[in-house]
N, C-alpha and C positions, 0 to 999 in steps of 0.2 A: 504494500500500500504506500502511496506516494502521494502528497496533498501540498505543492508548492506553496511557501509564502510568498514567493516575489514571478510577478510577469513580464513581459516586454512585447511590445512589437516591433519588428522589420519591415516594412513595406519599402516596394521598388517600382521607380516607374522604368526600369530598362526596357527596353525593345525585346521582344522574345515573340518569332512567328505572329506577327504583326499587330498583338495583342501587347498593354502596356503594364497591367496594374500585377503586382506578385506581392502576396502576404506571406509570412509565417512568424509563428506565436515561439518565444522562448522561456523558459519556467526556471527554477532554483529554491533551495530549500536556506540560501546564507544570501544573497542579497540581489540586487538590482541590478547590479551591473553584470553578474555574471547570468541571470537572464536576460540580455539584452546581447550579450557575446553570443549566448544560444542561438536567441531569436538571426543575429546578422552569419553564422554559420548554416543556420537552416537555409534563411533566405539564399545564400551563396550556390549550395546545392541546389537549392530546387531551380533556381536561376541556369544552372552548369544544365541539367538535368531538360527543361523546357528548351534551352539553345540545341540539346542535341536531337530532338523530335519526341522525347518519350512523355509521356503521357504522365499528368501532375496536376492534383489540385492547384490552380491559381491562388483563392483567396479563402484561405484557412477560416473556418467559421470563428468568431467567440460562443462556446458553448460553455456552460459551467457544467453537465452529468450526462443526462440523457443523449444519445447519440452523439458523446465526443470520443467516436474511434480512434484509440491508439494514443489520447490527450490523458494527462494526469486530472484529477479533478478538480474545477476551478471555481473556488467560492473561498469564501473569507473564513479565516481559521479562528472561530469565536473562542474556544481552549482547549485545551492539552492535557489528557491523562494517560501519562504512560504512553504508551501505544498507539493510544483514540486519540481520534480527534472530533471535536464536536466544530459542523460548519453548517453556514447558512445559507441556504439553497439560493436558488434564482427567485425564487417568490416568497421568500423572508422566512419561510420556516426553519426550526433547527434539526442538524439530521446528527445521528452517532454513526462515525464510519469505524470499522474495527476490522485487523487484518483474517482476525482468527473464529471468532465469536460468529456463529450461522445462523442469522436472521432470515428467515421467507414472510413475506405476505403470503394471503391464499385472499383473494378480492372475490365477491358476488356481487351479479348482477345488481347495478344501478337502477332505480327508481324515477318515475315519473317525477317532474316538481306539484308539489303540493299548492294548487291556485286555487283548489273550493273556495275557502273563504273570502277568497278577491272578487274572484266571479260570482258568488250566492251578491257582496256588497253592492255590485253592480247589478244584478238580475233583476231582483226584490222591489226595487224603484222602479226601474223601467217597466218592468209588466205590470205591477199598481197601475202605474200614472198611463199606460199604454191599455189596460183594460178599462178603467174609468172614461178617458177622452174617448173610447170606440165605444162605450156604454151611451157616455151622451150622445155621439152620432147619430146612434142607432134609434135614439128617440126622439131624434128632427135636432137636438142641440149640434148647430156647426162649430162650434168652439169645439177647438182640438185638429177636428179633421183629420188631414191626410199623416201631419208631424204624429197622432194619438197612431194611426194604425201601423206607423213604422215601428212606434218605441214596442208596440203589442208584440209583432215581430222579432224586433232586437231580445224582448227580452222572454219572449217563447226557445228562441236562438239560445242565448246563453243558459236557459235550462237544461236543453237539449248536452250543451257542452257540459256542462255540471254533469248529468249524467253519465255522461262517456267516460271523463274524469273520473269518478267513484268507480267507475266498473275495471277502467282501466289499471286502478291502484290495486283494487282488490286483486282483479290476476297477478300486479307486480307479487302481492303479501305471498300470495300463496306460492307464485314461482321462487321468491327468496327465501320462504321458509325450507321448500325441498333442497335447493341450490347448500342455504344452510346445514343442512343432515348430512346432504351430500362430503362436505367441505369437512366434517367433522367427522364421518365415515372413511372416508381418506386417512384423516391425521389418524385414529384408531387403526385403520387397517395396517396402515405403513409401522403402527408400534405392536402389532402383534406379530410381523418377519422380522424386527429389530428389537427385543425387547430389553437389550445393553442400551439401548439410547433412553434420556431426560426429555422432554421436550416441554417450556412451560408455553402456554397458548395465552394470548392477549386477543380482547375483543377489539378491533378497529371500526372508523366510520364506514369501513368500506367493504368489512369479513374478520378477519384475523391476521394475527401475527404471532409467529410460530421463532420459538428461540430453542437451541441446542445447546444444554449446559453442561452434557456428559465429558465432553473435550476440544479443545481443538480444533478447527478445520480449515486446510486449504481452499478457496474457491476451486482451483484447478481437478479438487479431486472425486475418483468417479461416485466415492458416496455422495457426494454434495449433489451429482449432476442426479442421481436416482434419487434420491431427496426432493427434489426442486419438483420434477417429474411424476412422483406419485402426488406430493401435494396440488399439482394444476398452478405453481407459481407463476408469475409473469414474468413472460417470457424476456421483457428489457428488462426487467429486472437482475434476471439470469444472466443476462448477455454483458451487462453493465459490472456484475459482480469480475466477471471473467477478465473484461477488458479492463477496469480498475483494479484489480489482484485486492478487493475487500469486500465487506456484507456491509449494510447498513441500516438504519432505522432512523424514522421521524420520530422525534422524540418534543415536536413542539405541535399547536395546532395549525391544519389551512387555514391563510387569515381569510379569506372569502366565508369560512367556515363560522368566523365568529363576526360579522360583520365588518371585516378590514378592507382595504383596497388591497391590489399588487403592491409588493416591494418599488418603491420609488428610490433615485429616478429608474426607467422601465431604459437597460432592461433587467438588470438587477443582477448581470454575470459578473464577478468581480476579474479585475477591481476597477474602480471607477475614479474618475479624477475630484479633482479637488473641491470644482463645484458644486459637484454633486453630493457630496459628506456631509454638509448638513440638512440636505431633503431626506436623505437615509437614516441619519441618526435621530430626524425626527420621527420618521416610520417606525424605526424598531421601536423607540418608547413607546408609540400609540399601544403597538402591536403587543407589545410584553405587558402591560398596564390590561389589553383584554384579556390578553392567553390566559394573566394568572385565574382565571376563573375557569379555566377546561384542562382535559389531559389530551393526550397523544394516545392511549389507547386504556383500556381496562381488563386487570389479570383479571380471566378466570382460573384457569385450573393447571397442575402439576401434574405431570405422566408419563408414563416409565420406568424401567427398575435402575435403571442405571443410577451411578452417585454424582453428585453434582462435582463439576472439578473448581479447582479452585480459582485459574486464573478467570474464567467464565463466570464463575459467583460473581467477581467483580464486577464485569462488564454487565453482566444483571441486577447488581444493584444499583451500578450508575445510571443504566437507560430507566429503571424503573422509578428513580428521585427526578431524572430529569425530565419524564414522560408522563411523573405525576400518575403512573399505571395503581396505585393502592389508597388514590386518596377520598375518590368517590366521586370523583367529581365528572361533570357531562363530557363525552369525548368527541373530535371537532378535528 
């Protein structure tokens, strides 16, 4: 696992096959300049590289996690235990990356958004006021009129959607309840062919989150990959853990989750210039001022015979203070 502190860029406008613009990104774990040596070495090659016809990314993305192939991870290293490192995503959450410690999500099916009560606020009016003015119509009163027979319509209309809405939720319930068994039927199956493994299981907004505390483990290795597999993990996920050489977890809330905007300014990959540190550092206050009211996920339960080891208790106690996983509080 590697999580630079310091970044650079290289951009070139040399001539290379008729095209001008060539980026590449350089990283370091001791300073600035010696990412900036990177970044003008990269740039050099890929420049040598583009003059001789072979085929090369031009202009290196800024990505901070998700699909940055073959990139260290790029976010801001909020602290340091041991080995972890605790950082802050592109959209201001906090995540724990750990080289050893085997975190999986197991995600189900997302739900409708919940608008009955927007739409009942809007219905209820409209059809009153829209069956009243076609009441009077209908007994020679021309007040109202044509405006009375729309709003009747508009709001027969958004019954009709009400409708669909409640029915539509009620199949979500019932499909995420099976999805749920399912997801749980897995973790159980998977500990009844391994029954040397710990696994402690956390409730997420979004399913669970599954930790292995019996030992150790490499990304690269094939229990991990048959791990990942019986549980139905996500697949960036999987792919992400491989290409990063660590596992990780969100150990803060989505701020959209508790009423926050995006990480400002957007787009939130670090690191960012100067201007922009104090639109950020006003965000994280907002953002830490709501979180302390939610967790990042909530233990349920302990399972399997194995014994917890020791370095792993650690990192379990850490995500679980810093995840707020035992305190009761709503998860987000």
């Amino acid at each position: 696992m590697f999580i630079p502190r310091y970044w650079a860029e290289a951009p070139s406008k040399a001539q290379t096959k008729g095209r001008t613009t060539v980026r590449r990104y350089g990283w370091s774990a001791t300073s600035q300049a010696d990412a900036q040596a990177m970044a003008e070495v990269r740039l050099a090659e890929a420049l040598r590289d583009l003059s001789a016809g072979e085929k090369r990314v031009r202009m290196e993305p800024k990505v901070a996690y998700n699909g940055s192939e073959g990139f260290p991870i790029r976010e801001e290293i909020v602290s340091e235990h041991g080995d972890l490192m605790v950082t802050r995503n592109s959209y201001g959450a906090l995540c724990l990356n750990t080289p050893d410690a085997l975190f999986a999500d197991v995600d189900l099916p997302e739900g409708p958004s919940d608008r009955t009560g927007c739409l009942m606020f809007l219905a209820l009016p409209t059809l009153l006021l829209g069956i009243g003015g076609t009441a009077g119509l209908i007994q020679g009163r021309l007040l109202g009129g044509f405006p009375s027979i729309v709003m009747l319509v508009v709001g027969l209309g958004l019954l009709m959607r009400i409708g669909w809405e409640m029915l539509g939720r009620r199949l979500w319930l019932r499909r995420r309840g099976r999805a749920d068994a399912v997801a749980m039927r897995r973790i159980r199956g998977f500990l009844d062919t391994h029954p040397d493994w710990r696994l402690r299981i956390y409730r997420t907004p979004a399913g669970y989150r599954v930790l292995a505390t019996h030992r150790p483990f490499s990304p690269m290795e094939p229990e991990v990959s048959a791990f990942f597999d019986a549980l139905g993990t996500d697949p960036v996920y999987v792919r992400m853990c491989r290409n990063q050489q660590c596992f990780r977890a969100r150990v803060s809330p989505k701020p959209w989750r508790i009423g926050v905007g995006h990480l400002r300014p957007r787009s939130g990959v670090w690191p960012i210039g100067p201007e922009g540190l104090r639109l950020r550092q006003e965000w994280v206050a907002a953002y830490e001022a709501k979180s302390a009211g939610h967790a990042a996920c909530s233990f349920l339960v302990e399972l399997g015979l194995g014994a917890p080891h020791g370095k792993i208790l650690a990192v379990q106690q850490l995500h679980d203070r810093l995840s707020r996983a035992e305190a009761g509080l709503p998860i987000a």
